[in-house]
Backbone bond lengths (Angstrom), bond angles and torsions (degrees), N, CA, C in turn:
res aa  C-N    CA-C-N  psi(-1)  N-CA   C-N-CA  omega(-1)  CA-C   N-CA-C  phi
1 X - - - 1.468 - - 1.526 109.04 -
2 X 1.473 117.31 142.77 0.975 128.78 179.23 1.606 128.13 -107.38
3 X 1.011 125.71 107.76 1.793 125.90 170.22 1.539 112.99 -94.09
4 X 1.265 104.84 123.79 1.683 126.64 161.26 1.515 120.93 -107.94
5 X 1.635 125.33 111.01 0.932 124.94 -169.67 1.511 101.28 -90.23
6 X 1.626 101.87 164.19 1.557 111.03 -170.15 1.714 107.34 -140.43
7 X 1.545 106.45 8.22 1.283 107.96 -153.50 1.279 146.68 111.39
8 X 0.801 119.37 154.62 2.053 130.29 -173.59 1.945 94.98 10.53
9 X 1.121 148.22 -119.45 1.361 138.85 -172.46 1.642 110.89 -94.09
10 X 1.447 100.64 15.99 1.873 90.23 -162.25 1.491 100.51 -111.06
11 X 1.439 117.22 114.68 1.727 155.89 -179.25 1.391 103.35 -104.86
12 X 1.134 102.76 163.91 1.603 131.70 -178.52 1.425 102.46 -155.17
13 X 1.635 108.66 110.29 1.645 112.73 -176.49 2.246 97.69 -104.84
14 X 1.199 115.33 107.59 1.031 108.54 168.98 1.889 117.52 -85.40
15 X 1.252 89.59 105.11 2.164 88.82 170.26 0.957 117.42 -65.45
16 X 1.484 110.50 152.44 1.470 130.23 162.16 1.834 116.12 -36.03
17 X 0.616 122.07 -56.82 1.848 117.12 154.16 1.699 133.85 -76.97
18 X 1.331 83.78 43.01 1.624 103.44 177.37 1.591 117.82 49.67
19 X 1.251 141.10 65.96 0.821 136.73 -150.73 1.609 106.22 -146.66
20 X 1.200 136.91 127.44 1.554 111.93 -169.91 1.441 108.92 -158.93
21 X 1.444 84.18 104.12 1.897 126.00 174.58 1.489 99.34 -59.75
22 X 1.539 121.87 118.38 1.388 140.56 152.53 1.731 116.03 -103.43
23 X 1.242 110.99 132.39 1.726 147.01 -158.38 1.017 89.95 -141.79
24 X 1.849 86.82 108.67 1.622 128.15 145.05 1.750 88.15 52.10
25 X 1.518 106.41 112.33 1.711 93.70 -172.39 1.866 86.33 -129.84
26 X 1.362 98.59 98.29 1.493 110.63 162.57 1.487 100.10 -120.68
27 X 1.672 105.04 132.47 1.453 126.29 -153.21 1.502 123.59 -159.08
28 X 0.991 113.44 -58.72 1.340 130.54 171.20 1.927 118.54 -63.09
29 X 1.086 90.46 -44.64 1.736 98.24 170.26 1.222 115.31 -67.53
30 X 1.962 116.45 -30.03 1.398 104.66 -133.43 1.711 94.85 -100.14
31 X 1.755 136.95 128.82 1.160 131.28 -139.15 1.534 93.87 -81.67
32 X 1.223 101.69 -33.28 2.075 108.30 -173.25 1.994 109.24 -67.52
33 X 1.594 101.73 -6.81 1.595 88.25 165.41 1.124 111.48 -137.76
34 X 1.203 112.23 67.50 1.795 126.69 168.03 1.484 97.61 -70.85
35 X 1.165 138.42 -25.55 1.529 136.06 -160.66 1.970 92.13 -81.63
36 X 1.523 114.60 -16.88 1.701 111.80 169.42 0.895 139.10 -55.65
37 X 1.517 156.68 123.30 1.381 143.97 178.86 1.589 98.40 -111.97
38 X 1.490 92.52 90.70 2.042 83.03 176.93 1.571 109.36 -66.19
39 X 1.155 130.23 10.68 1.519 129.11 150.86 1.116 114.71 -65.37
40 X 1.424 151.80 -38.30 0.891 179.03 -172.70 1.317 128.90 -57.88
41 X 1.688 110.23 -51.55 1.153 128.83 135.79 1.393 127.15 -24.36
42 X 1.747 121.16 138.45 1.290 99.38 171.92 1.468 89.17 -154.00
43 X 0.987 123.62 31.20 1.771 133.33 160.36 1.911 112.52 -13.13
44 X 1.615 109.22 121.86 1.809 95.87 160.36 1.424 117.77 -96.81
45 X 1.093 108.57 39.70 1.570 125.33 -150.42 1.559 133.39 -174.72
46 X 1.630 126.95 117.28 0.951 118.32 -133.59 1.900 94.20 -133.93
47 X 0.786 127.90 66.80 1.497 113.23 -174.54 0.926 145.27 -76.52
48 X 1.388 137.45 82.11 1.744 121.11 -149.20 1.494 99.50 -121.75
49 X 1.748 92.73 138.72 1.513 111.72 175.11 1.400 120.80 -69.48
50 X 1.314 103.14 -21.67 1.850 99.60 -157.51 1.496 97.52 -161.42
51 X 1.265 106.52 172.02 1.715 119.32 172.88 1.418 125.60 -91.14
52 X 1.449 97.85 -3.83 1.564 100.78 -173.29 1.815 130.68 -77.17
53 X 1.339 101.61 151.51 1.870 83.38 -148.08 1.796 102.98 -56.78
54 X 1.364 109.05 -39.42 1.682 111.76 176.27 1.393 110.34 -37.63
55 X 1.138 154.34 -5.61 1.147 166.69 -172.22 1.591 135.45 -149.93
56 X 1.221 110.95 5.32 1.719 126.50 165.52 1.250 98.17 -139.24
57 X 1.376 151.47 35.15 1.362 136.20 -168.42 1.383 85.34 -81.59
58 X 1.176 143.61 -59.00 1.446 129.29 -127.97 1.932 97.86 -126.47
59 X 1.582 109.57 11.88 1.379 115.75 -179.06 1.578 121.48 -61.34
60 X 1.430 120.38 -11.66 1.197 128.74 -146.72 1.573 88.22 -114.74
61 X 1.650 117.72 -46.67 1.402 122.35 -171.94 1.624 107.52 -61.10
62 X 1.782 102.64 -50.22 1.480 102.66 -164.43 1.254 100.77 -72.17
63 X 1.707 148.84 -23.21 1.152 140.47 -146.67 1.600 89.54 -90.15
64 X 1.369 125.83 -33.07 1.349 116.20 -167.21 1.415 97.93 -104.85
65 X 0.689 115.89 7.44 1.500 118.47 162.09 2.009 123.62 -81.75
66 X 1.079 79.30 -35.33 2.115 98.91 -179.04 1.404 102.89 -126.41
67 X 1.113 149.47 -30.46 1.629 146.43 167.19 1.608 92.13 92.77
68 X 1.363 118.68 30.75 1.652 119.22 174.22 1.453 112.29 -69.39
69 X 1.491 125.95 136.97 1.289 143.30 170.09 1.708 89.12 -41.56
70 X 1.503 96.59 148.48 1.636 117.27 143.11 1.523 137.45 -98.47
71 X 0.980 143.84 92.25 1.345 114.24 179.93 1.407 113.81 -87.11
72 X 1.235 118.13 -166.64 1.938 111.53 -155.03 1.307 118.21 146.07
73 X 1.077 126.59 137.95 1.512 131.87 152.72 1.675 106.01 -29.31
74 X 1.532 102.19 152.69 1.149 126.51 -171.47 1.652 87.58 -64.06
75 X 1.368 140.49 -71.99 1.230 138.14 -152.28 1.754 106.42 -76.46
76 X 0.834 107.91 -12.86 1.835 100.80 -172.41 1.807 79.61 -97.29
77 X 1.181 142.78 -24.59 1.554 129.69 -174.98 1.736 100.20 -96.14
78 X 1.345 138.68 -8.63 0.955 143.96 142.49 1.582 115.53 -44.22
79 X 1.416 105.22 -69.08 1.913 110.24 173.96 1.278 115.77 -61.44
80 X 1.243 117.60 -38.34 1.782 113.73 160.72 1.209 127.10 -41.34
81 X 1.355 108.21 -52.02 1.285 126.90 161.11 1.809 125.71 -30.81
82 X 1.347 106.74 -52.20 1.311 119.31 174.94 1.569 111.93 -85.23
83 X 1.339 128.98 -15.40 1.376 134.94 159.72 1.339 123.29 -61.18
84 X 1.421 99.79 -16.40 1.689 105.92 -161.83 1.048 139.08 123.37
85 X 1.658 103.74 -19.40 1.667 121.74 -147.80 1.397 105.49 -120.50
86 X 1.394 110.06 83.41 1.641 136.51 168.35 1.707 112.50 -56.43
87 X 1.355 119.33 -27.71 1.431 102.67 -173.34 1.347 118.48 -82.71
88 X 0.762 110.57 48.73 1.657 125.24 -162.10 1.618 118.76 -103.44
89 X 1.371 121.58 102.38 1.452 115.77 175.84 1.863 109.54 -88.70
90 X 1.468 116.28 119.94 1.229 105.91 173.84 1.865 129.62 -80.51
91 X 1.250 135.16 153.43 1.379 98.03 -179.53 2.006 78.21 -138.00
92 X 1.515 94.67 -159.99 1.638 102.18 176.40 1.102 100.77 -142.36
93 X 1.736 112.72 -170.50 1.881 112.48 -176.97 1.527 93.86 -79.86
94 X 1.884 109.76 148.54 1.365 101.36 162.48 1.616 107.72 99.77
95 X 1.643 110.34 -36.16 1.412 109.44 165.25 1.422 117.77 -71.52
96 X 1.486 107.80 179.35 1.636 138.18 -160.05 1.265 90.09 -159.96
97 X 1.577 97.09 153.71 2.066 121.83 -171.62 1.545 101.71 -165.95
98 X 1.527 121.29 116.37 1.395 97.37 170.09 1.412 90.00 -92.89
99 X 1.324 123.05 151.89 1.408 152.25 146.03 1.822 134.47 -76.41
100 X 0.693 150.97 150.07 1.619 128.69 167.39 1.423 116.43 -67.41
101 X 1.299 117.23 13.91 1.483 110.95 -169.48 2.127 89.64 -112.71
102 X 1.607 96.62 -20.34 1.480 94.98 177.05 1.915 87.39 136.03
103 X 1.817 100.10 -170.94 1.417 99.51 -169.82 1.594 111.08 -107.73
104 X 1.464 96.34 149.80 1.384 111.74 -164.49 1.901 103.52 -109.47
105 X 1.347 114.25 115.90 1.758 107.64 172.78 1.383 109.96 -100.09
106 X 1.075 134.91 121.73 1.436 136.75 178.78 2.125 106.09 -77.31
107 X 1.360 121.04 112.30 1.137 112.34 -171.17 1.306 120.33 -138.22
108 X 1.671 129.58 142.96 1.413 117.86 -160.44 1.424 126.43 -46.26
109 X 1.686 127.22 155.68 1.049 152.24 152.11 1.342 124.43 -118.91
110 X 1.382 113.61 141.07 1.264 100.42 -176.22 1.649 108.99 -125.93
111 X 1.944 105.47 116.61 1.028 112.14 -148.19 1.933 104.69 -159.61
112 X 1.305 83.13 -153.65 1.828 75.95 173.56 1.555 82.58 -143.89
113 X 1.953 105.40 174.26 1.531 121.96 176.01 1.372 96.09 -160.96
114 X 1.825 98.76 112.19 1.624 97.41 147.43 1.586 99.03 -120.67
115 X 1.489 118.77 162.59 0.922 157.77 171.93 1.916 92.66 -61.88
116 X 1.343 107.84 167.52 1.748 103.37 168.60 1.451 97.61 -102.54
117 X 1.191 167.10 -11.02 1.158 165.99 94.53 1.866 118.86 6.82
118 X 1.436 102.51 -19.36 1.179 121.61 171.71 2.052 108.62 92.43
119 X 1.960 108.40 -12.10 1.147 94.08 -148.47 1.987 97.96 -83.36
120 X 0.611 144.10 -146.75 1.389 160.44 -146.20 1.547 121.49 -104.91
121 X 1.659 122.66 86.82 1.184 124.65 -171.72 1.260 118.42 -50.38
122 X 1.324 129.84 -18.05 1.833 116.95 -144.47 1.491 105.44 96.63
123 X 1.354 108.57 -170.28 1.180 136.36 142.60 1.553 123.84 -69.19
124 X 1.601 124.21 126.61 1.566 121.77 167.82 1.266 110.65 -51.29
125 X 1.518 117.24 158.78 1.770 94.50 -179.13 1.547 84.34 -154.91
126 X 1.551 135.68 -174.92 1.293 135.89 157.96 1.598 108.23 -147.54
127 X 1.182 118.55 -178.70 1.259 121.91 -142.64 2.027 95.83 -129.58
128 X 1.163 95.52 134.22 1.618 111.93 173.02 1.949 97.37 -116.09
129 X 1.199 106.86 121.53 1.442 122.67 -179.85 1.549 109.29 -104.93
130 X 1.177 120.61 135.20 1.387 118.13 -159.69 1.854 84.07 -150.51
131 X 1.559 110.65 85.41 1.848 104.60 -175.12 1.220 84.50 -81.00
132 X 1.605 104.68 164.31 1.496 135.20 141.43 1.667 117.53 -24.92
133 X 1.287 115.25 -58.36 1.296 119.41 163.09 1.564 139.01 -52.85
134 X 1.260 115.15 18.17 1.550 149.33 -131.95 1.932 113.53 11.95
135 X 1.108 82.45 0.10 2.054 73.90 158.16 1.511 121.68 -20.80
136 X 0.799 142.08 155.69 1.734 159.22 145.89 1.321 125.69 -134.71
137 X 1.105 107.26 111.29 1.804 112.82 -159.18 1.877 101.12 -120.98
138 X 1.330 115.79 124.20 1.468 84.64 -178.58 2.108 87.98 -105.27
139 X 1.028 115.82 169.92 1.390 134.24 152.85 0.918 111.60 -103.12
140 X 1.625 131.75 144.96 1.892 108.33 172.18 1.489 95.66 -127.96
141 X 1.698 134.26 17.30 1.231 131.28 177.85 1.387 118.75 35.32
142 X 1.175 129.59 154.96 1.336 125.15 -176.52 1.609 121.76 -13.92
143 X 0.978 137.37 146.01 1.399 132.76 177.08 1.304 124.30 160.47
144 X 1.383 109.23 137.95 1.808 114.44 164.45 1.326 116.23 -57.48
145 X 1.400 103.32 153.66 1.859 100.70 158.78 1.429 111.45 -49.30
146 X 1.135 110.77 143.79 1.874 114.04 158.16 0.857 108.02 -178.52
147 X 1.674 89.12 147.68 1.790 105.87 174.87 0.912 134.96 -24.72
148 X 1.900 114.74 -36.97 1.307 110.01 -169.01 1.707 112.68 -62.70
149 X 1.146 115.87 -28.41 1.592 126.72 -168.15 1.607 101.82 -52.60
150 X 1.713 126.12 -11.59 1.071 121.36 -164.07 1.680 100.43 -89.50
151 X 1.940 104.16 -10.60 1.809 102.28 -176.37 1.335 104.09 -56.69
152 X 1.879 127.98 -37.94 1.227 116.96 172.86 1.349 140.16 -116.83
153 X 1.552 97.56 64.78 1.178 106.65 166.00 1.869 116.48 -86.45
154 X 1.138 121.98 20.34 1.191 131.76 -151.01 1.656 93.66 -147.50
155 X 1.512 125.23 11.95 1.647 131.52 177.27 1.622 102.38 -94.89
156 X 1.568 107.84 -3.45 1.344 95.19 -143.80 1.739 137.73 -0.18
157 X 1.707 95.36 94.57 0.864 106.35 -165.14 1.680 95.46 -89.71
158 X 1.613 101.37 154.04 1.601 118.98 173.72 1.653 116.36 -77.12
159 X 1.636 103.03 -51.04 1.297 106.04 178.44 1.377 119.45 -116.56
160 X 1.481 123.73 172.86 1.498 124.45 156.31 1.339 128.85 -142.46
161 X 1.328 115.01 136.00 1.286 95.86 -158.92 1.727 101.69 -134.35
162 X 1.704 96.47 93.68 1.321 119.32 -164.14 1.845 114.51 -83.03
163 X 1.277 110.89 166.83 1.132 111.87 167.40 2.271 103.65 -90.88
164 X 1.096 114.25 163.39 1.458 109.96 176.22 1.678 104.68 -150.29
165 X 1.507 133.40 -9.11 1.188 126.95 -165.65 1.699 114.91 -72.74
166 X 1.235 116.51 -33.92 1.284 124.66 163.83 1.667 104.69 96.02
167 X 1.526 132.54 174.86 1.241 115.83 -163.17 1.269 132.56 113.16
168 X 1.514 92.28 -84.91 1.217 124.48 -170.58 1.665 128.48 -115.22
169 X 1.861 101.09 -9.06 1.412 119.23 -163.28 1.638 90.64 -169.09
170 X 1.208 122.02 -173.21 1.448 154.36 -158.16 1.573 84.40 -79.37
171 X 1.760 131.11 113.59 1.094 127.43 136.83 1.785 132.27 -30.96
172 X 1.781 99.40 -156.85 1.712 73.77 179.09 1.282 98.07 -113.14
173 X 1.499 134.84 5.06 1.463 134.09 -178.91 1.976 92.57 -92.15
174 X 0.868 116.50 -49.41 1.731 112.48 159.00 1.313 123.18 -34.54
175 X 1.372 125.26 -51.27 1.336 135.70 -171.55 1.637 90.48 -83.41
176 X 0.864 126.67 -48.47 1.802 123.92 171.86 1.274 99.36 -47.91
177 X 1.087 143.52 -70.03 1.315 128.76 -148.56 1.612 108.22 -70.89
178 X 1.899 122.16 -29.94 1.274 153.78 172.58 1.879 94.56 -39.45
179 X 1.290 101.48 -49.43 1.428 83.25 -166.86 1.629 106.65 -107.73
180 X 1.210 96.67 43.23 1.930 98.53 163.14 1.440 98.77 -126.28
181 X 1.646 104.89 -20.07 1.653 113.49 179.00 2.089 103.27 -64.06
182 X 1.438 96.81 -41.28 1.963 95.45 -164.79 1.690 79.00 -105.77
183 X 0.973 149.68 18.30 1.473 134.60 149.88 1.441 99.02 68.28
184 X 1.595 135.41 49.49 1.361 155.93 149.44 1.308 138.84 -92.15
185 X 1.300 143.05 105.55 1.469 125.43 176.30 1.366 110.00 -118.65
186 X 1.335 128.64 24.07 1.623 136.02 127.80 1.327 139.49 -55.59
187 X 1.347 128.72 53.16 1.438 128.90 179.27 1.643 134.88 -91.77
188 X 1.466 98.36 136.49 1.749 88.24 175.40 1.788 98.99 -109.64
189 X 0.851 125.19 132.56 1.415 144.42 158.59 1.744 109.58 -56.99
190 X 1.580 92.54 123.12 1.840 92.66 178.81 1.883 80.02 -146.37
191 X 1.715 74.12 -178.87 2.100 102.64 179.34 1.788 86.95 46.20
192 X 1.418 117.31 83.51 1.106 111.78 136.40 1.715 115.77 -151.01
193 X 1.279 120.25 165.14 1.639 105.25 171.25 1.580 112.21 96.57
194 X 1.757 109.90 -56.50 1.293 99.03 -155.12 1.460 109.37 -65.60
195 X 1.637 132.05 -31.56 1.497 111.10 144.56 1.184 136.49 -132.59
196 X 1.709 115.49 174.23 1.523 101.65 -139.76 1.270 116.59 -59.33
197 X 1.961 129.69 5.77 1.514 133.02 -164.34 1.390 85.58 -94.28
198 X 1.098 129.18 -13.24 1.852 125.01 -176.67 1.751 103.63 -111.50
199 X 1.041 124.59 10.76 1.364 109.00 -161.49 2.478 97.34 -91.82
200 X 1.329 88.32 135.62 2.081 99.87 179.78 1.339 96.79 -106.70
201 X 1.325 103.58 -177.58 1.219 130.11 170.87 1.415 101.39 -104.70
202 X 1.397 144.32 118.29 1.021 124.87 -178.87 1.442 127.19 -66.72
203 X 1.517 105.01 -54.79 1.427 131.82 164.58 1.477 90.77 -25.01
204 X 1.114 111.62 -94.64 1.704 124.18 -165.17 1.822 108.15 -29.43
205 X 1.274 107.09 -46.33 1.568 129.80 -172.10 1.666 107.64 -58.46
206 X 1.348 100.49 -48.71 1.463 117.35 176.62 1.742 105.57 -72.04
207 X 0.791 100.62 -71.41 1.940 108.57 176.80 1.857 91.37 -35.92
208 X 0.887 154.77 -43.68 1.303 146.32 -137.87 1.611 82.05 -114.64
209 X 1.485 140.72 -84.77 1.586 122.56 -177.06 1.756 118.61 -34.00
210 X 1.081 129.73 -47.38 1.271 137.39 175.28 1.327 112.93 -53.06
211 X 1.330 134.83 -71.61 1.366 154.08 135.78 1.635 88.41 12.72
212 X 1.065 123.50 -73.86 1.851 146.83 -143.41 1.492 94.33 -78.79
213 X 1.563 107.48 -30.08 1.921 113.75 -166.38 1.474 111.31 88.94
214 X 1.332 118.00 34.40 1.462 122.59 -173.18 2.070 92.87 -115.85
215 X 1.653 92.37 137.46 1.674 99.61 165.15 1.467 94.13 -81.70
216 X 1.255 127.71 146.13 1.003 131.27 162.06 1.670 107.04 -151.38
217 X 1.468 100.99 134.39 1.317 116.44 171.53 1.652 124.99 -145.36
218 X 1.477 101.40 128.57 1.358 113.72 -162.42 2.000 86.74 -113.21
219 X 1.473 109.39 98.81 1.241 109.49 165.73 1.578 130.32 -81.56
220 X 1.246 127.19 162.89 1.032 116.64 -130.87 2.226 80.47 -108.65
221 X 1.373 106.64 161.06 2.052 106.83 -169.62 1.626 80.60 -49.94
222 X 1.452 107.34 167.61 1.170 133.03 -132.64 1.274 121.60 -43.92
223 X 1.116 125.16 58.26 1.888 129.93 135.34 1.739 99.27 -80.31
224 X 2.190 73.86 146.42 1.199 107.23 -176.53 1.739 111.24 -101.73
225 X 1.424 121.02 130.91 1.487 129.15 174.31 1.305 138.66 -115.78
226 X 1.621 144.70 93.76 1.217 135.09 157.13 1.257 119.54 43.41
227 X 1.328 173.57 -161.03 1.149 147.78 36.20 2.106 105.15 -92.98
């Protein structure tokens, strides 16, 4: 499986049966990925954690651009709905969906969601990926540490793909402790940099996961990586 980063939380996981899941696709706003052509994009798959514009800015352009599924909380696929945007599967916290790309669990975050309209995201939620290829990828979209992250330590999951900028979400000594909570030492580093209340040292950031016994890799806007 393949990940291409694009910035602040927005990935592109390509599966083993060609298939390629896009997360939280803020792009167009974001100044560190001017090198993006969200034309370019061609995602069958649309995954968003939350309502917040850092992370749906450009959800509406690319979806009608490629006719890619959404997945989402019941209420952010409700407002889609009134945008226009029918391809939309809704799910809740706690659910499961198999897909043809494999099964998707929608699972807590702890966070906030508005809509850009101001009205009412849902609940934040993040994503446990379970491909066909037996991959297990979790996303955890914006979010605090919490307990709950300890329900999957038992997914054995391969990857994780945490927030670390701090602020606004789980620092990087938070996200350390995150992956002894889901029993992972595969991480990609997202939500950091794009402003200056999120901006690390990477070096330093890296020296501190390693230190811990964690792979960690924070790739650089659009390089592509292994998982």
């Amino acid at each position: 499986m393949k990940a291409t980063y694009y910035g602040q939380s927005s990935l592109a996981l390509e599966t083993a049966d060609e298939k390629t899941l896009l997360f939280d696709p803020f792009i167009t706003p974001n100044p560190l990925a001017k090198t993006v052509d969200i034309n370019n994009l061609k995602p069958d798959y649309i995954l968003l954690s939350h309502g917040h514009g850092d992370h749906m800015a450009d959800l509406i352009a690319i979806q009608k651009n490629t006719g890619a599924k959404v997945i989402c909380i019941f209420e952010i696929a409700d407002w889609l709905g009134k945008q226009g945007i029918t391809n939309v599967h809704a799910m809740n916290i706690g659910g499961s969906f198999n897909f043809d790309f494999g099964r998707v669990k929608m699972v807590n975050a702890i966070h906030s969601s508005t809509l850009p309209d101001g009205s009412s995201g849902g609940n934040p939620a993040g994503f446990v990926i379970h491909a066909n290829n037996g991959k297990k990828i979790y996303f955890s979209g914006d979010t605090a540490l919490t307990y709950d992250m300890k329900l999957l330590e038992d997914e054995n999951l391969d990857w994780a793909i945490l927030p670390i900028g701090d602020n606004f979400t789980m620092g990087v000594d938070d996200a350390i402790k995150a992956t002894g909570f889901i029993n992972c030492k595969n991480v990609v580093g997202v939500h950091y940099d794009t402003f200056p209340v999120i901006n690390i040292n990477q070096e330093e950031v890296s020296e501190k996961f390693i230190k811990a016994g964690i792979n960690i890799q924070l790739p650089k806007i659009g390089e592509t990586i292994n998982l």
